[in-house]
N, C-alpha and C positions, 0 to 999 in steps of 0.2 A: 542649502538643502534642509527640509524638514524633515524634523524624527518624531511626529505626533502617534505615529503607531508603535511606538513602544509602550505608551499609557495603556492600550489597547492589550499588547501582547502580555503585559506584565500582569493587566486585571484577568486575563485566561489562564494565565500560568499558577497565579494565585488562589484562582479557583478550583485550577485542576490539584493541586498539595492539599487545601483547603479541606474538598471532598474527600473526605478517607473515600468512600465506599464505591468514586469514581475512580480513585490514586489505585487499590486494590483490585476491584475486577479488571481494570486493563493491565494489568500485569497476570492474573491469574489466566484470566481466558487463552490467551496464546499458549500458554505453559502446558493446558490441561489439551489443546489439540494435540501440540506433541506426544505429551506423556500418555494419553488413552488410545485417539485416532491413530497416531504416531507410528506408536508400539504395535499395533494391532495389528495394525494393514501392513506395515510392515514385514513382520512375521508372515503375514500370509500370502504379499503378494512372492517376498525372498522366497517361498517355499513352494507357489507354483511358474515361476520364473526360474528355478533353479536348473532344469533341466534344457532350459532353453539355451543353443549353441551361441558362445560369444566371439566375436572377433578376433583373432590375436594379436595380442601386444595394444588393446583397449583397458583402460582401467573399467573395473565394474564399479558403479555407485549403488549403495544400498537404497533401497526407497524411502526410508524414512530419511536421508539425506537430500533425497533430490525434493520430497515434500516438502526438506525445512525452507526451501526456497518460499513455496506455496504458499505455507503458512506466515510468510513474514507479507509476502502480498497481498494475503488473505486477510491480515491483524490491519494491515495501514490500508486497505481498502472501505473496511466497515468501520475502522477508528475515524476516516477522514471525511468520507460521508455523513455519519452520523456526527461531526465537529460543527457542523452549522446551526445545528440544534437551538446554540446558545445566542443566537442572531433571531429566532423566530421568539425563544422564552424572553427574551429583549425588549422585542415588540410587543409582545402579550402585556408584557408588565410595565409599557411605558418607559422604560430605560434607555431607549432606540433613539427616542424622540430627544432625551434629553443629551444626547451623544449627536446627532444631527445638530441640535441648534447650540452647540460648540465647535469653537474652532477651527476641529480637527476636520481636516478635509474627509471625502467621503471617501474618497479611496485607502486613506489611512486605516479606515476601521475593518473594509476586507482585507489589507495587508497585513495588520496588527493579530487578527482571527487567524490568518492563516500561517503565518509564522510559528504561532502559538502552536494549531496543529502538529504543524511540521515536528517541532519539539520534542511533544508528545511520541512522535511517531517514528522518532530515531531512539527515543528513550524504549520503546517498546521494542524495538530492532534487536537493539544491542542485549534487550533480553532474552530475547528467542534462540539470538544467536550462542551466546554463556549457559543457556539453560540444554538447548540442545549438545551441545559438546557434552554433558552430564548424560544425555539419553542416547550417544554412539551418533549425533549426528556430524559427519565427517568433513564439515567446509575447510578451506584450505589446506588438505591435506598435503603434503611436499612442500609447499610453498616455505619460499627464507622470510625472514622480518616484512623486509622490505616489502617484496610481493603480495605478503600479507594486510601490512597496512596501505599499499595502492588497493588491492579489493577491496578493503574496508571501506573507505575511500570514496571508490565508484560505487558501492551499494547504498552508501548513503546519500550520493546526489541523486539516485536512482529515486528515493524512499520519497526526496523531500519533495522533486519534480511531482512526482505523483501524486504526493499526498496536494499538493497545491493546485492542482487540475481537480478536484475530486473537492476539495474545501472550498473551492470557488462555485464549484457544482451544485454544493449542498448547501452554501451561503444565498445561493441564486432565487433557487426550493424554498429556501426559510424565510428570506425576505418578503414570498410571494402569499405563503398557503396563510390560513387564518389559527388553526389549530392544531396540534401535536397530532391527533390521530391522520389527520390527512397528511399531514409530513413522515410520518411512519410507513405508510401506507405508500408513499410516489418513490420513499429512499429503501423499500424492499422490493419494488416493481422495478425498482432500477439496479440494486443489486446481485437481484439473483440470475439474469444471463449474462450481466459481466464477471462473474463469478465460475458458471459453469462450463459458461463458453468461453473457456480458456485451458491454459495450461499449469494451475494451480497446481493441482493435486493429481492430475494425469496428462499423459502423453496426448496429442491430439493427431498422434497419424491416423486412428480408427476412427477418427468424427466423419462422418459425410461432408462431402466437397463444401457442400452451403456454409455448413457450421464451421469447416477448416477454413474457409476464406474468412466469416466472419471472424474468427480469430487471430489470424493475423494482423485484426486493424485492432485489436482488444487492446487497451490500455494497460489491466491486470495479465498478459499475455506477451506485451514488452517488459514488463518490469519482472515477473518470475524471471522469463530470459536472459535478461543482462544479469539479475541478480545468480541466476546458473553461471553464466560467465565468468561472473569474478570467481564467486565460492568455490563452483567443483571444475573450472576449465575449458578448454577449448575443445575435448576429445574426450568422450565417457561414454558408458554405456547402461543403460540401467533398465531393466524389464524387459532385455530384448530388444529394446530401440540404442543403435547409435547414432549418439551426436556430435555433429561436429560446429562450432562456434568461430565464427569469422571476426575480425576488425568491425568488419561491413556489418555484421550484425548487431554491435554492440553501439555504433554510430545509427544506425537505423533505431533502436530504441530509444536512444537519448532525445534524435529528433522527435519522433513518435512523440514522447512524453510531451518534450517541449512545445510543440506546435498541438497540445492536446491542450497544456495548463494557456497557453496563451490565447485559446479557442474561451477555456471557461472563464478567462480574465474577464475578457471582451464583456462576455453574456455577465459577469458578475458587475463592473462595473457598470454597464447599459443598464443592467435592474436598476444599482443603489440610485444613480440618477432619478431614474423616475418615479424611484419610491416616494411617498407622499403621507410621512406617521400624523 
């Protein structure tokens, strides 16, 4: 077996320590939704929710808890799209070419890229998740060691599935457009209804049927999901809406994922082929 994508992963990882100013703002930005959005909405949705009758014998989640969910899908959704970036700067600069006529099989350089991401984007994870316990955000609350670290666990194969459907996505995008503003331009037309057409940042029972169907087949819409699952459990309630979380639903998103990143593999692989630097 060949390990040529690790020359690959190692030259992203190195860039990513490399760049202070790329090492910094993806740590800072997750931090500052918490801490501003967070806080904010927080306070205000607790405060006109509070009045609203809850079940008995339902734990309440506060909202800024059930957003930390949002927000960690929200961080590795724009981190993992915008990761292909470095695949189009590549090409621009003739580096592409000189990686094509080496060795390294083609498929090693989307794997190499996207492992990389993945990285990145558990390293980002495990921020949100230490930084929110500081801002009252509640995951694993009861939970023993154990339990703790099986959630742990499933939120990060959750993180990496995703982020690797979504860097295949964005690799796809980069290898094709010619210039940075057209690739800004198809990775914001492509972010912003898989972003709001979900379950991020709010509940989806009040979306109209269209928008509630489309959400269920949402990629960011499995992964908030399962990551609710692990973190805050099977039975919670939060703004009025209870939920309840099945086996079946936590197997329904892995697939989801799965049969998502193996859809972008396809198309990613199909591209590198035909590329032609």
């Amino acid at each position: 077996m060949s390990f040529e994508f690790r020359a690959i992963y190692w030259r992203e990882m190195l860039k990513y320590f490399r760049y202070k100013s790329v090492l910094v703002t993806s740590m800072i930005q997750p931090v500052m939704w918490l801490a501003f959005f967070g806080l904010a909405m927080s306070d205000s949705f607790d405060k006109l929710t509070s009045l609203v009758p809850n079940e008995p014998g339902v734990p309440v989640v506060k909202y800024i808890t059930y957003m930390g969910a949002g927000i960690i899908a929200m961080d590795v959704l724009f981190s993992s799209l915008f990761g292909g970036t470095t695949l189009m700067f590549d090409k621009k600069f003739s580096l592409l070419r000189e990686t094509l006529a080496s060795p390294v099989p083609r498929s090693h350089i989307i794997l190499g890229v996207g492992l990389s991401g993945v990285t990145k984007a558990l390293f980002q994870t495990f921020i949100i998740i230490g930084f929110g316990k500081l801002v009252g955000m509640e995951f694993f609350k009861g939970y023993t060691l154990i339990e703790t670290f099986i959630a742990i666990v499933g939120i990060m194969l959750l993180v990496a599935i995703f982020t690797l459907g979504f860097l295949f996505l964005s690799g796809s995008i980069a290898i094709t457009v010619e210039n940075p503003e057209g690739m800004q331009s198809i990775l914001t037309l492509v972010s912003m209804p898989i972003f709001f057409v979900s379950n991020a940042l709010y509940p989806i029972d009040g979306f109209p049927t269209i928008l509630k169907v489309l959400s269920m087949f949402n990629p960011l819409t499995l992964l908030a999901g399962g990551i609710r699952y692990f973190a805050l459990g099977t039975n919670f309630s939060v703004m009025g809406n209870h939920y309840i979380y099945t086996p079946v639903d936590i197997v329904v998103s892995f697939l989801g994922l799965i049969f998502f990143a193996l859809i972008m593999l396809s198309a990613a692989m199909w591209r590198f082929n035909k590329v032609d630097i």
